[in-house]
LUMFIMI-715592 format. One line per 8 residues: number of its first residue (from 1); for each residue z, x, y of C-alpha. Coordinates in nm, 3 decimals, padded with zeros to 5 digits. Example, Ala and Ser with C-alpha at 12.3 -4.5 7.8 and 13.67 -1.06 7.14 Angstrom:
1> 00.780:01.230:-00.450  00.714:01.367:-00.106
***
This chain:
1> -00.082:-00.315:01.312  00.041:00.038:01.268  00.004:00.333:01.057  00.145:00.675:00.925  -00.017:00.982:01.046  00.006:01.284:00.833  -00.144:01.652:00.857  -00.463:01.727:00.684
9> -00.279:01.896:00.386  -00.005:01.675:00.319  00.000:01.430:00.031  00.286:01.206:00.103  00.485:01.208:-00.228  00.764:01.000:-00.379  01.086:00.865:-00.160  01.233:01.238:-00.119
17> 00.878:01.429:00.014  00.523:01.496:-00.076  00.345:01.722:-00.302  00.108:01.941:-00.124  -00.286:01.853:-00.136  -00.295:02.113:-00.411  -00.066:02.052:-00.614  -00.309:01.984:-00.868
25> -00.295:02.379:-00.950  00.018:02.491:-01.064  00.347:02.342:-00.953  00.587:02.544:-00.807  00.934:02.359:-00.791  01.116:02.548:-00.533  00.850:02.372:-00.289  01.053:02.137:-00.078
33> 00.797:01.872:-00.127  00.740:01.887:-00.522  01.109:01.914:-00.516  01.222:01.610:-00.349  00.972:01.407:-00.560  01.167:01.534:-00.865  01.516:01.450:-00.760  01.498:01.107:-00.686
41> 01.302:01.059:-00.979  01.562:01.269:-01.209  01.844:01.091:-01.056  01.721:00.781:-01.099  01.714:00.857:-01.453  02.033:01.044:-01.456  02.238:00.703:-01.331  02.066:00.467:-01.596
49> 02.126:00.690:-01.888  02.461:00.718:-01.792  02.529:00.380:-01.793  02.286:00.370:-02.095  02.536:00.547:-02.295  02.859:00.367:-02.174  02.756:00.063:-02.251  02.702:00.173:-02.618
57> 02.906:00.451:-02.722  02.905:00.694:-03.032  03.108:00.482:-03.317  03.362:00.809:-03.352  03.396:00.774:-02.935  03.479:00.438:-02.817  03.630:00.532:-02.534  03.389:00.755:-02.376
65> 03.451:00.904:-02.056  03.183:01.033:-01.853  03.161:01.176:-01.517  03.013:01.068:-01.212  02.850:01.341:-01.100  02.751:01.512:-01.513  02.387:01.589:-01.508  02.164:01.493:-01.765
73> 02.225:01.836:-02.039  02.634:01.734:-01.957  02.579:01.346:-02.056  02.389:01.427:-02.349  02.654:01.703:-02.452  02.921:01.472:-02.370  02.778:01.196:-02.584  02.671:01.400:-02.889
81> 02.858:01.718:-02.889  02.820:02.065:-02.735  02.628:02.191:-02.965  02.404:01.926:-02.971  02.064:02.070:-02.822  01.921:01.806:-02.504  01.555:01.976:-02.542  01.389:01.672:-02.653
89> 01.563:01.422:-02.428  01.513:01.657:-02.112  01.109:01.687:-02.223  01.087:01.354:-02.207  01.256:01.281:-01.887  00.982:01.599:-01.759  00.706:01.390:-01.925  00.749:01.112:-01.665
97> 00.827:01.322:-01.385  00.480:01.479:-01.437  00.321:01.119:-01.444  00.472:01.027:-01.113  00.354:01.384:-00.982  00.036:01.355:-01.111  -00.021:00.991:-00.880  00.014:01.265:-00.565
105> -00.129:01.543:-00.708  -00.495:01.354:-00.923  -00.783:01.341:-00.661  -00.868:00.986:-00.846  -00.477:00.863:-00.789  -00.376:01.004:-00.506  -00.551:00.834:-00.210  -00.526:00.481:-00.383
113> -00.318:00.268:-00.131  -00.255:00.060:-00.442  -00.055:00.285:-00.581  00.118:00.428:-00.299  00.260:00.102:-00.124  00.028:00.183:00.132  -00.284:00.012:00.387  -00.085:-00.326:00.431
121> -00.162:-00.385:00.046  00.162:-00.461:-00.072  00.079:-00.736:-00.291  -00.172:-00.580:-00.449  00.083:-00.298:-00.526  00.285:-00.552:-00.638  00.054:-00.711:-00.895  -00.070:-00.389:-01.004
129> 00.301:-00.319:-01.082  00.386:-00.652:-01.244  00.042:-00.594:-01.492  00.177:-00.253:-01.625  00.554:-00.361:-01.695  00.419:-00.573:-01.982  00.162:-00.229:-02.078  00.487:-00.065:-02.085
137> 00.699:-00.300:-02.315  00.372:-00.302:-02.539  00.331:00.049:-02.572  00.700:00.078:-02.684  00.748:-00.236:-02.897  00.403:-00.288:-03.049  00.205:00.054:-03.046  00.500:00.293:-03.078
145> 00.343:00.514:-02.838  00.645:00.643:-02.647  00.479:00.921:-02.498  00.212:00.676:-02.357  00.483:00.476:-02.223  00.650:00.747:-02.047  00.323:00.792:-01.868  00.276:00.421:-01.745
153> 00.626:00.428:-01.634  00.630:00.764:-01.424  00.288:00.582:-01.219  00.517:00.262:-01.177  00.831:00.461:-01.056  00.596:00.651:-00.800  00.438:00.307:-00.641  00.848:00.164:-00.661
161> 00.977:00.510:-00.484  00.696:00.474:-00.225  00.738:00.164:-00.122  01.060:00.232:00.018  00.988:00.536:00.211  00.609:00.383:00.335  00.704:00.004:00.398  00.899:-00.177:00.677
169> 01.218:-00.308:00.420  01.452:-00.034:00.569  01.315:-00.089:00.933  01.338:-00.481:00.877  01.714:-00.419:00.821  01.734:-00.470:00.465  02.030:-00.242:00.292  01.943:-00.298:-00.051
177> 01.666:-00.283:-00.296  01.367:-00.580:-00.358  01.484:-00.656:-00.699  01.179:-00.848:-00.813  00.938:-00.571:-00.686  00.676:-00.483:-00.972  00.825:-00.743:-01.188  00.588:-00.998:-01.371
185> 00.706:-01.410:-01.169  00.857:-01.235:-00.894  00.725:-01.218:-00.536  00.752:-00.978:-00.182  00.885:-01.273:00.029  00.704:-01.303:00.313  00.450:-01.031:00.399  00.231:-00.947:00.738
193> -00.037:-01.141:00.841  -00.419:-00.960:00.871  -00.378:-01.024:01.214  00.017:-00.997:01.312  00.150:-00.765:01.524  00.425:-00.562:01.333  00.475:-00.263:01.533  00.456:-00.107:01.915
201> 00.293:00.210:01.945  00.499:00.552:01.898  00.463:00.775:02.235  00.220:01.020:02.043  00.031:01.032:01.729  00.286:01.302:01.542  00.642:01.382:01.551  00.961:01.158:01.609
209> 00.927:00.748:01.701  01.161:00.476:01.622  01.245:00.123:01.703  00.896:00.059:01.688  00.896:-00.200:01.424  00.924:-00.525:01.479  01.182:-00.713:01.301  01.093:-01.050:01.297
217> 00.737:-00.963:01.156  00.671:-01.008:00.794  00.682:-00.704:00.565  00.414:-00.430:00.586  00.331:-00.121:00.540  00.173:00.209:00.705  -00.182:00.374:00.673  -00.282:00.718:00.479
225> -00.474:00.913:00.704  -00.637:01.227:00.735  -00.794:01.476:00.954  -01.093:01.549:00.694  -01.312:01.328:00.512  -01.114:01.415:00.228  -01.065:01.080:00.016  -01.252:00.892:00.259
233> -01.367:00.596:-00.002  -01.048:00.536:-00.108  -00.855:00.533:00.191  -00.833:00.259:00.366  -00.905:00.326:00.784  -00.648:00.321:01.003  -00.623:00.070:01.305  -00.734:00.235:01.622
241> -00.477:00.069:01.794  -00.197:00.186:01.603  -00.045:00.488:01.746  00.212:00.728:01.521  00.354:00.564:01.202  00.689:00.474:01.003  00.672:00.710:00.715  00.997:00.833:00.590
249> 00.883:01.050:00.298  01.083:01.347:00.421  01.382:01.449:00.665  01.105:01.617:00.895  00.971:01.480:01.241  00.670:01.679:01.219  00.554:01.490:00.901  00.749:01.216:00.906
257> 00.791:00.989:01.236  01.108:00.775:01.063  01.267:01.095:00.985  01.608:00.909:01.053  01.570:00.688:00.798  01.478:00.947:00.508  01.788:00.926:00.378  01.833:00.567:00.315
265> 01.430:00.519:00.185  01.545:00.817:-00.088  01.893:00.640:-00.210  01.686:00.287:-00.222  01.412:00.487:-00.396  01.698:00.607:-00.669  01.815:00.252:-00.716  01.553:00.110:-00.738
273> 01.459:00.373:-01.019  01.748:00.301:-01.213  01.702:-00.085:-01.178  01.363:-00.078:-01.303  01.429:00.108:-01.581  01.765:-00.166:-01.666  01.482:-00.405:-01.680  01.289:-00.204:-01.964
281> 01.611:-00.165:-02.162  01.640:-00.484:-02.170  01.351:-00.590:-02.309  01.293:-00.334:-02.519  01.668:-00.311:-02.678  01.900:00.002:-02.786  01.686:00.150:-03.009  01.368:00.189:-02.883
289> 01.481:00.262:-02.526  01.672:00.556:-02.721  01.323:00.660:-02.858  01.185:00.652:-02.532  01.410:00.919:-02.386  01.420:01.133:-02.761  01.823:01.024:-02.723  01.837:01.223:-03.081
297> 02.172:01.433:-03.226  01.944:01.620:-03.465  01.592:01.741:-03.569  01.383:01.554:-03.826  01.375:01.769:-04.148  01.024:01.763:-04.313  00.955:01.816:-04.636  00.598:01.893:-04.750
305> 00.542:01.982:-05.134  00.204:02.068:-05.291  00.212:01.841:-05.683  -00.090:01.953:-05.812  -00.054:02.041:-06.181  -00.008:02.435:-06.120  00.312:02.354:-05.968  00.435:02.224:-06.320
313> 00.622:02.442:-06.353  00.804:02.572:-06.051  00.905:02.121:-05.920  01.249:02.165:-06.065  01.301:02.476:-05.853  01.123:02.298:-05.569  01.377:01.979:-05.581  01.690:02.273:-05.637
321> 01.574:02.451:-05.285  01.553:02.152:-05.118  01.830:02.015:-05.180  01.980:02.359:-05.081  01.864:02.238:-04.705  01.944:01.900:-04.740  02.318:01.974:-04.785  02.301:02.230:-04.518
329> 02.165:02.033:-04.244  02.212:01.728:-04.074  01.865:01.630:-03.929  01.832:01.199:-03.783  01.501:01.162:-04.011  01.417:01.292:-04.322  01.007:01.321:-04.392  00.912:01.360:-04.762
337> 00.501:01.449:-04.731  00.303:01.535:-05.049  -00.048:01.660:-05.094  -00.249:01.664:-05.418  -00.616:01.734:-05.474  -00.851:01.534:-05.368  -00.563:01.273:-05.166  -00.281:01.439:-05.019
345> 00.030:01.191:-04.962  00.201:00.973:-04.958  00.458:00.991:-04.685  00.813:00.866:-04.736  01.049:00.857:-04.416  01.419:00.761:-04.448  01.719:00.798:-04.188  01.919:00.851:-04.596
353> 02.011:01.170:-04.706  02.030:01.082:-05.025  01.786:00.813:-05.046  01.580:01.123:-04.946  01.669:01.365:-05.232  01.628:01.059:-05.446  01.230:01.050:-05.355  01.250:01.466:-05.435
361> 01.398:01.418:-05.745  01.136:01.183:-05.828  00.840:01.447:-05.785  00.557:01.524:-06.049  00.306:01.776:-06.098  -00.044:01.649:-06.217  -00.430:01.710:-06.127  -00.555:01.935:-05.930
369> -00.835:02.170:-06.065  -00.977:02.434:-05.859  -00.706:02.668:-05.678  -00.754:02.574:-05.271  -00.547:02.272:-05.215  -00.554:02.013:-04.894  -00.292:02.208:-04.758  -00.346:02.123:-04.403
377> -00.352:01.717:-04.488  -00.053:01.726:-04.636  00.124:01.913:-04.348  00.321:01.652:-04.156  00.492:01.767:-03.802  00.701:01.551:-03.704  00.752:01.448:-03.309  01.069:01.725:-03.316
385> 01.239:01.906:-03.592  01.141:02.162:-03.879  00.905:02.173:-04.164  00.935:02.316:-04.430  00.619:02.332:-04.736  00.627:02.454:-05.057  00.317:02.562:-05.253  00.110:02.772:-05.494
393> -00.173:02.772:-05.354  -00.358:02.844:-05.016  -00.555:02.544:-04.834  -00.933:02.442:-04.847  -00.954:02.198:-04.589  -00.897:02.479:-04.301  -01.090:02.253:-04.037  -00.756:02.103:-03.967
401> -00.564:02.429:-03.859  -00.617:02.452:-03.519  -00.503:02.118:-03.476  -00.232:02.126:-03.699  -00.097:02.447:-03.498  -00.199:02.340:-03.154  00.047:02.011:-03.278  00.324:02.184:-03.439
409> 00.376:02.417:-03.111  00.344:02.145:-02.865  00.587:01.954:-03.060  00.802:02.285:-03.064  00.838:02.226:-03.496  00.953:02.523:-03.693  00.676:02.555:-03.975  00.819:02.757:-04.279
417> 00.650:02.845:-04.596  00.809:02.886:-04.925  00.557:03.055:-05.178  00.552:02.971:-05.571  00.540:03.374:-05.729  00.226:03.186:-05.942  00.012:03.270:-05.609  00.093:03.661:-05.689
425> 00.131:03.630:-06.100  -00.193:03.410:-06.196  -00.424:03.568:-05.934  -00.576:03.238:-05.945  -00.911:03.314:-05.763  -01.132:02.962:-05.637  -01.428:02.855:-05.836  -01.768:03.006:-05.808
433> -02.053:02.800:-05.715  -02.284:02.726:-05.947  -02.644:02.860:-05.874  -02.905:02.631:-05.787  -03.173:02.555:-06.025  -03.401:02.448:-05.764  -03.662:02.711:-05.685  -03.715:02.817:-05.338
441> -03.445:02.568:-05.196  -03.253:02.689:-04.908  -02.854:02.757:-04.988  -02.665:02.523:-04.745  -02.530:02.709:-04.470  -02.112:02.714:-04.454  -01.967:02.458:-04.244  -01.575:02.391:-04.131
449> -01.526:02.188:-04.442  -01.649:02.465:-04.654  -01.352:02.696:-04.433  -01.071:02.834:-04.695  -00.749:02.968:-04.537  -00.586:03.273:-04.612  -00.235:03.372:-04.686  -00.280:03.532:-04.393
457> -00.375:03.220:-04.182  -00.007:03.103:-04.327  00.167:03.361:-04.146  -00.056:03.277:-03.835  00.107:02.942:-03.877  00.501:03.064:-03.938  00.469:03.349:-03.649  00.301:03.073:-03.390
465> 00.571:02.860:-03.436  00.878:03.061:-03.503  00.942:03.004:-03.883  00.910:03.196:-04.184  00.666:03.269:-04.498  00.899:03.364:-04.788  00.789:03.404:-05.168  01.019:03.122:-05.333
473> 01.199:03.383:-05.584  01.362:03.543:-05.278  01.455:03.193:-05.145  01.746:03.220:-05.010  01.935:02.886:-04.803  02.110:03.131:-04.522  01.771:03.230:-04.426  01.668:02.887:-04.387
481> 02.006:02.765:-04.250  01.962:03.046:-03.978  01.600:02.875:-03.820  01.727:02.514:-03.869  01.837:02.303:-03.567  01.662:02.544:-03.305  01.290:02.410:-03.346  01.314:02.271:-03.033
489> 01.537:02.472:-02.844  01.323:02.635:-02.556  01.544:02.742:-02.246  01.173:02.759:-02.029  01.098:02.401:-02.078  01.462:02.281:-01.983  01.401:02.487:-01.637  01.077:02.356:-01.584
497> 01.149:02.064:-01.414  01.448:02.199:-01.205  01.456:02.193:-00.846  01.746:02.262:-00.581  01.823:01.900:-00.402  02.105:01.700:-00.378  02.147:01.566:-00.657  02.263:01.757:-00.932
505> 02.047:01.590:-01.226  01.930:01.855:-01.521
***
């Protein structure tokens, strides 16, 4: 038996280092720590998408040559153009970095051997592993919940990285990765006994120590340990017997006592990164392994147009502006949402241009009734892109605006009104309750679904997420054309995840 000793306020991370015990505040990427568990992770990534897109290249670009060393922004520019923005696709790859952060940095994930290849529970590790790859494929191919899937897969990755940098496969001379590890019918080989000795002791508790694993034992792994009672019923005890450790998590003696070996533990980490994620593509096929990295070349373009009957008028100017934007844009999904009064919808989504203007051109005005409208219901954001809603009227259902905002900015979606003029010429003005007849009977107090919006509330809307509220008889297409295309582009988010290492990945 033998374990890894660590300092009180290290969390031992992924393959390159650990996050620090608090990294459950802020994260600061130029910490050595935070930043080796994002390169390996990155570059991991970086190698399968490269392959990803060589093995099936843009129709116009059979022959596409990419470089070795091009980092995530280059490959996507390389495959879909230069001015093609890689916001989306470099979100994503962030969304499962934070996952396999978040197994260090959670208090309820971070101290579970389970999940960090550690306590002699390999096979537990293992079976934990080979139960999510299935939760994976389902969340992809059955739920369409990509961003669910990137979070199961950025726990996996963490539990694959560790094991490399926290078992004995590098001390047991192995050279390359364990294929089959986390895969559903695949095994370890031949693990450690409860009782087998694996290990001698290292000459002290902390710093440097190697060649004491033994190689003819069965595979194992170290112990988490610390000097507080921090975690302590999760954590499984350390032997008393087993003096220093064989952790490899970074290239530092003082925290890690197979220093040497860093190195190797952090390229088998990156493999075996890159191999896992082969094994989702190819279950999961082209497209929807493209939809799990937002592989996109443009924005989805939503359409959102108010056909109550006041609107009667002013649908053949509607269909004329937005056809204006169809022609001037080139978005990968076209969203046609309407809302009505008292149903807003339906929704018609098409990858066709002009299957799309088709479904405009097919638009009627009828019912209605009072002047609010279900604004807010009708207001599809898609996952990425720009929205654009046209409408006479302000909404009544205003219980849904915080949401709908909230949604629209964390989706980074360009929300731009286009006013009919009958808002401003009719002076429409909502219904007045009628007066009770009942005597003495209390008038119902307002509630959320009572809540009217406001022009101004629309401009709330525009300025929070960077379009524009226009009165439709100064529509004008280059004003439009201007906003299009940069709904997602957001220079802070592309830096967010971007640490100095050796590997140059973003």
């Amino acid at each position: 038996m033998w374990s890894r000793s660590l300092v009180a306020l290290l969390v031992v991370g992924t393959l390159f280092g650990g996050a620090a015990a608090f990294l459950a505040t802020s994260l600061n990427v130029s910490d050595p720590d935070v930043a080796n568990i994002l390169c390996a992770n990155q570059e991991g990534i970086r190698r399968n998408i490269r392959e990803f897109f060589l093995a099936f290249p843009p129709a116009s670009n059979p022959g596409l040559y990419l470089p070795e060393d091009a980092t995530l922004s280059q490959l996507f520019h390389f495959y879909y153009g230069s001015t093609a923005s890689p916001t989306r696709f470099i979100k994503a790859v962030n969304s499962i970095a934070t996952s396999n952060i978040n197994t260090d940095s959670s208090y309820k994930l971070r101290y579970n051997p389970e999940l960090h290849s550690d306590a002699e529970r390999l096979n537990n590790t293992h079976n934990k592993l080979s139960e999510r790859f299935p939760q994976i494929l389902s969340s992809i191919l059955i739920q369409e919940s990509y961003s669910g899937a990137r979070s199961l897969l950025g726990t996996s990755l963490h539990s694959i990285q560790d094991f490399y940098s926290h078992s004995t496969w590098i001390e047991k001379g192995n050279i390359a990765i364990l294929s089959g590890l986390g895969l559903p019918g695949h095994s370890l080989g031949t693990l450690a006994g409860p009782s087998e000795d694996v290990c001698t002791p290292c000459p002290s508790p902390q710093g440097s120590c190697s060649g004491n694993v033994k190689v003819s034992a069965g595979l194992s792994s170290g112990y988490y340990t610390y000097d507080t009672d921090i975690g302590k019923d999760e954590l499984v005890p350390k032997p008393t017997t087993a003096l220093g450790g064989i952790n490899k998590d970074t290239p530092y003696s003082c925290f890690s006592p197979h220093h040497d070996l860093h190195k190797q533990a952090a390229e088998l980490a990156v493999l075996a990164t890159k191999h896992y994620l082969d094994q989702v593509l190819n279950a999961v096929g082209f497209d929807k392994y493209r939809r799990l990295f937002d592989l996109y070349l443009g924005s989805a373009l939503s359409i959102v147009v108010d056909t109550t009957g006041s609107m009667g008028d002013d649908i053949s100017a509607v269909i004329s502006q937005v056809e204006e934007i169809v022609n001037n844009s080139s978005p990968e999904k076209y969203i046609l949402s309407q809302f009505n009064d008292p149903d807003c919808g339906p929704v018609f989504e098409t990858t066709d241009g002009a299957e799309f203007l088709m479904a405009v051109r097919n638009l009627t005005a009828f019912g209605g009734g009072d002047y609010p409208e279900l604004f807010w219901c009708g207001l599809q954001t898609p996952d990425y892109g720009d929205v654009f809603c046209f409408t006479d009227a302000v909404g009544k259902d205003g219980e849904k605006m915080p949401g709908i905002v909230s949604q629209a900015q964390r989706q980074n979606n360009k929300v731009t009104i286009i006013l009919s003029d009958i808002i401003e010429d009719k002076k429409r003005k909502p219904k007045k309750q009628k007066k009770s007849k009942s005597v003495g009977k209390k008038k119902r107090p307002r509630t959320e679904k009572d809540l009217i919006t406001t022009i101004d509330d629309f401009r709330r809307l525009t300025d929070a997420t960077g379009g524009l509220l226009i009165s439709a008889s100064k529509f004008d297409v280059s004003d439009i054309v201007g906003i299009m295309g940069s709904g997602v582009e957001t220079s802070t988010r592309l830096q967010f995840f971007s640490p100095p290492c050796p590997y140059a990945v973003l």
